[in-house]
N, C-alpha and C positions, 0 to 999 in steps of 0.2 A: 717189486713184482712178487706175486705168490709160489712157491716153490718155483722158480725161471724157467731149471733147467730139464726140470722134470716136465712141467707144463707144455714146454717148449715139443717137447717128445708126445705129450699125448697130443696134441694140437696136429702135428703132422704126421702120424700114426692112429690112426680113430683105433685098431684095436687096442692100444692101451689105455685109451681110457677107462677111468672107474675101476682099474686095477692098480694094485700098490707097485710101481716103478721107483728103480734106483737109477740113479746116473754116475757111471765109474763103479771101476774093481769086479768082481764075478764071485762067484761061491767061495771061493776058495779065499781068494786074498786082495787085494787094493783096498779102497778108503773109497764111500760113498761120498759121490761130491754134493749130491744135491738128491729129495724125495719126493715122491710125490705126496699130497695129501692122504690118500689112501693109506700107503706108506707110515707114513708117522701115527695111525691110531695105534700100530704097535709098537710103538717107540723107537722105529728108524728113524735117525736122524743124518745129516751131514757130518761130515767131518770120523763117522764113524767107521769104525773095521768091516768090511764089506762080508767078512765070514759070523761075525756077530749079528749082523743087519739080515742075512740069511738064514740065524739060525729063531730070529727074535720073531721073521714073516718070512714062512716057510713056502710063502707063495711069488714071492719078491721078483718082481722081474727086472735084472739086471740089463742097463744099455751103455752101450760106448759114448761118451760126450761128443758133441760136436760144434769144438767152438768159437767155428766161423758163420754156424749159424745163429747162435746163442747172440753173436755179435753183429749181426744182420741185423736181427730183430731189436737187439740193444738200441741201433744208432735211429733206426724207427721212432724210438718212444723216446729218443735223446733231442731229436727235431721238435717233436710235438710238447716238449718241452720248452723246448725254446723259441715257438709263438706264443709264448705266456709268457716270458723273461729270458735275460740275457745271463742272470745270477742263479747259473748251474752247477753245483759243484757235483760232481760222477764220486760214488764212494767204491764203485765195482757194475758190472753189467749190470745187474740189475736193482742199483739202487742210487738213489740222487738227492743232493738236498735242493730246492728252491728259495731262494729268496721272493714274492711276491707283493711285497710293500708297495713297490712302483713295477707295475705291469704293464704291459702292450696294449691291454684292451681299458684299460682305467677300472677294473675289474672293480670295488672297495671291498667282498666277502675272498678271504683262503679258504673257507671250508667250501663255497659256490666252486670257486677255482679248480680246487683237486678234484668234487665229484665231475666237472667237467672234464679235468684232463681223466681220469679215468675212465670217462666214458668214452671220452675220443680213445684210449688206447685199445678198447675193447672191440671196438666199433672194427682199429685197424688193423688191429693183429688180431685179435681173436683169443686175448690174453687177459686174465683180470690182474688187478694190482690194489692195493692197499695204500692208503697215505694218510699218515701223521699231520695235526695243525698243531702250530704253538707260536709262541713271540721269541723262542731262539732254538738251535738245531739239538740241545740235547733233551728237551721235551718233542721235541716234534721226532727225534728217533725215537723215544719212548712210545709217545703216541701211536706210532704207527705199528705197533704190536700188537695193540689192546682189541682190537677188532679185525685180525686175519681170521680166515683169508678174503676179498673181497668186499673190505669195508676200507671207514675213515674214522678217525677220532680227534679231537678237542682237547687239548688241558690249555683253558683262560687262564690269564695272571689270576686272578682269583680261585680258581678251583686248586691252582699248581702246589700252596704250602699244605692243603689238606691231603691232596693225590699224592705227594712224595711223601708224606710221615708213614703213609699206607704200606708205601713202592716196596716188598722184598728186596734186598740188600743184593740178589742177584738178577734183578729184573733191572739192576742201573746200568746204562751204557757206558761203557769203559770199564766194569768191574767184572773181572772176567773169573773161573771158579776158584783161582787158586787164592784171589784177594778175597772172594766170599768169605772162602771157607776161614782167613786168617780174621778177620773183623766177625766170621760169629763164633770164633774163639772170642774174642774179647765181649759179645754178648750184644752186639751190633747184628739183629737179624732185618730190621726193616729201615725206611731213612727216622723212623721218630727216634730210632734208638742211634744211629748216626750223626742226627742232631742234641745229641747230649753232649757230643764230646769236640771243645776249644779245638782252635785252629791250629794253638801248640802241642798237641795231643798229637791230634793227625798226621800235624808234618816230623815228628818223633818216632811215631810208627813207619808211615808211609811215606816219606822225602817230601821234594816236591806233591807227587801225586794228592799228598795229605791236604794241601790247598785245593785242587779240584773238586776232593772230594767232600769239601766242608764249604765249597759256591754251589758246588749242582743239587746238594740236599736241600736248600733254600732256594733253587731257581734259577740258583746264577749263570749263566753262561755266554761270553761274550764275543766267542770265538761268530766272525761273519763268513759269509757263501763267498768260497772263494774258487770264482771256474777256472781258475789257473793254475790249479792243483799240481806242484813238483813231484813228479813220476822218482820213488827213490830207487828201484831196483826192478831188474828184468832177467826171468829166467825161466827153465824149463828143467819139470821134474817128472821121472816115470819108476811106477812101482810094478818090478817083474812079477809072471805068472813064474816062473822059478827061479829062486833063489842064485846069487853069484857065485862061484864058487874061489874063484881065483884074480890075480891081478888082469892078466892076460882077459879073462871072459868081463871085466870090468873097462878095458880102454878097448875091446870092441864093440860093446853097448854105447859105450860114450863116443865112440865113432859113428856109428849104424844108425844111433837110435838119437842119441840125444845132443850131439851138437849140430845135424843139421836142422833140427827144428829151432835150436838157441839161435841159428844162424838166420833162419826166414825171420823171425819173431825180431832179431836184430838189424834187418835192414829193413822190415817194415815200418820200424819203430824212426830209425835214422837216429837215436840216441846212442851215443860213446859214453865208457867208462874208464876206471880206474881202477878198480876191485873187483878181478875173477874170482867165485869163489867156488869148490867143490864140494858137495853134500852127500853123504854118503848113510844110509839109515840101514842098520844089521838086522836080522835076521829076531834078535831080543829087541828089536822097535829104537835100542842107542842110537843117536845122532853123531856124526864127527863131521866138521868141516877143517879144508884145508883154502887157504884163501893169497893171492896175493896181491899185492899193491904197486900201482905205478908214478910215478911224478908226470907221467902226459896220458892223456887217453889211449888206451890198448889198441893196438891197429887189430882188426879182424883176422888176419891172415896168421899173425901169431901166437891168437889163442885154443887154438886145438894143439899144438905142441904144451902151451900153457897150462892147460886143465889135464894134460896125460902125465905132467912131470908131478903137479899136485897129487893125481894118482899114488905114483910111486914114490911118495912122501908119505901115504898111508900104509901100518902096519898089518893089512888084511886077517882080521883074527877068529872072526866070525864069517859065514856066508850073508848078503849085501842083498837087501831086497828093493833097496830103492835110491836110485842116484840123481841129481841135479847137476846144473848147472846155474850158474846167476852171475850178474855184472852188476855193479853198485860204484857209490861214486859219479853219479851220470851227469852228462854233458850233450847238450843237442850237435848234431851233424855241424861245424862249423862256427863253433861258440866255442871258445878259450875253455881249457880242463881247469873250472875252478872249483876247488874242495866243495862239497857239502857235508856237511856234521851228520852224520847219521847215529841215531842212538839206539843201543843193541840190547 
C-alpha cells in the first residue's frame, strides 16, 4: 500500500488531502510512523524524529494513528487477496507477498493479476497500492519500489543479472544502513561491485548473512510464501509528551497507559509467552531493557507485578521518554510452552 497510514487519513478526512500529513508524535517529540506523499518531497520520512520532520516541513500536519482502523482496512485488501490465492504471507498491514503460480481463477499472467488486484483495491477502499512481479519474493520486494506510488514493476529472470549489478547496495532488501555503510567501506557500492567478492569473503565479513548476500546478488532466493507466518513477539510501546522523571512516574505510566493496552492486544491475540520484557529509551534516545524468563507460559494476572519489579531492577539515571512492554517466546492459547529460538 502507498503511504497506508497517511493515506488511510487523507481518505477519511478530505481536508487533508494534498497536504503533507504525519501520522504519530507532534511538534515537539514522538517518531513519525507513517507520511504522506506530500510529506516526503521534503524529506519526511517514517521512522523519523517527529521534531526533525517538523522542522524539515514546516507545514506538517501532525495526526494520532488509528490502528484499528488501519486494520479494518488492512483485513479488506487481506480478503481480496485471497480470491486470487491461498499463498498469502502478511509482512505488516500494509504489505503481502503472493504466491500466484497456481490461482483461483487459472489466471497464466502475475503482472494481468496485480493490475487487477489493485484495481479491485481501489475500486474498494478507495486506496491505491503498488505491486512488485518477479519469480521469487526478493525481486518482487525490490520490484515493488521502482514505480511508487501507484504503479507495478517486472524484473524477468532475464532482465534480473543486468537489473541487480545496477541495484545500489542500499536499494537490496535486507541490507539495511548500517550493513550499507560497512560494505561501501570495503568499496561494495552497487550489486556488480557485490558480485566480485567469493562466497568465502562474504561469510568472513558477514557470518552467515555473507551467504544470503552472495544468492540475492545473482537472483537467488528460495525462501517460498509462507501464510503461516510464526508471530515472534507482542507488545506495546508509547513515547511521552514529557519526559519521566522518576521510578514512581514510570510504574504509573506502565499501570495507566501501557499494560492495559499490552493487556487488550494480549487477549485479542490469545497468544501466551515466556519472555516479559521492559524497554525503557532515555531522554539521550539509549535503550536498556530488563527482561525475564519462564519455563511455562506467564499466566496474565502475574505480569504487571512482573514488569514493575523489572522496573525497579532499572537504575533511573536519566529522564525516560519512552517505555514498552513485550512478551516473546509465544505459544498460542492452549498449545504446550515450547521454546522457539529467537535471534537477537
Amino acid at each position: 500500500m502507498d503511504a497506508f497510514f497517511a493515506s488511510v487519513e487523507q481518505l477519511d478526512y478530505p481536508e487533508l488531502r494534498g497536504k503533507p500529513v504525519a501520522v504519530g508524535g507532534n511538534r515537539e517529540r514522538g517518531v513519525v510512523a507513517a507520511a504522506s506523499y506530500e510529506a516526503r518531497k521534503y524529506g519526511v520520512r517514517s521512522a523519523m524524529p517527529s521534531k526533525l520532520a517538523a522542522k524539515k516541513c514546516p507545514a506538517l500536519i501532525f495526526v494520532k494513528p488509528r490502528f484499528d482502523r488501519y486494520k479494518e482496512i488492512s483485513g479488506k485488501i487481506r480478503q481480496i487477496f485471497l480470491e486470487y490465492t491461498d499463498l498469502v504471507e502478511p509482512l505488516s498491514l500494509d504489505e503481502a507477498f503472493l504466491d500466484v503460480t497456481v490461482n483461483h481463477f487459472g489466471l497464466p499472467s502475475a503482472t494481468l493479476i496485480a493490475k487487477e488486484i489493485r484495481q479491485r483495491i481501489k475500486n474498494e477502499t478507495g486506496l491505491n497500492a503498488s505491486a512488485g512481479i518477479s519469480y521469487n519474493k526478493f525481486l518482487a520486494k525490490v520490484a515493488s519500489d521502482l514505480n511508487k506510488p501507484n504503479g507495478q514493476a517486472v524484473i524477468t529472470p532475464e532482465k534480473a543479472p543486468a537489473f541487480l549489478e545496477k541495484l545500489p547496495i542500499e536499494k537490496f532488501y535486507g541490507i539495511g544502513k548500517v550493513t550499507a555503510e560497512k560494505m561501501k567501506s570495503l568499496g561494495i557500492h552497487n550489486g556488480f561491485d557485490l558480485k566480485q567478492y567469493s562466497l568465502t569473503f562474504l561469510t568472513g565479513r558477514f557470518g552467515k548473512s555473507g551467504l544470503h548476500y552472495y544468492q540475492i546478488v545473482r537472483g537467488i532466493h528460495n525462501s517460498e510464501v509462507k501464510p503461516g507466518r510464526i508471530r515472534k513477539s507482542l507488545g506495546v510501546e508509547s513515547t511521552f509528551e514529557k519526559d519521566l522523571m522518576n521510578l514512581q512516574a514510570i510504574q504509573e505510566k506502565l499501570k495507566e497507559k501501557i499494560l492495559p493496552e499490552f493487556f487488550r492486544r494480549l487477549e485479542r491475540s490469545k497468544a501466551r509467552g515466556r519472555t516479559l520484557t521492559l524497554k525503557i529509551k532515555y531522554s539521550d534516545f539509549s535503550v536498556h531493557t530488563r527482561s525475564r524468563t519462564s519455563n511455562e507460559p506467564i499466566p496474565i494476572e502475574g505480569m504487571e507485578a512482573m514488569t514493575l519489579d523489572l522496573a525497579l531492577q532499572e537504575d533511573i539515571i536519566e529522564p525516560v521518554r519512552l517505555l514498552g512492554v513485550s512478551l516473546s517466546n509465544l505459544c498460542r492459547s492452549g498449545e504446550p510452552g515450547e521454546q522457539l529460538r529467537i535471534r537477537y
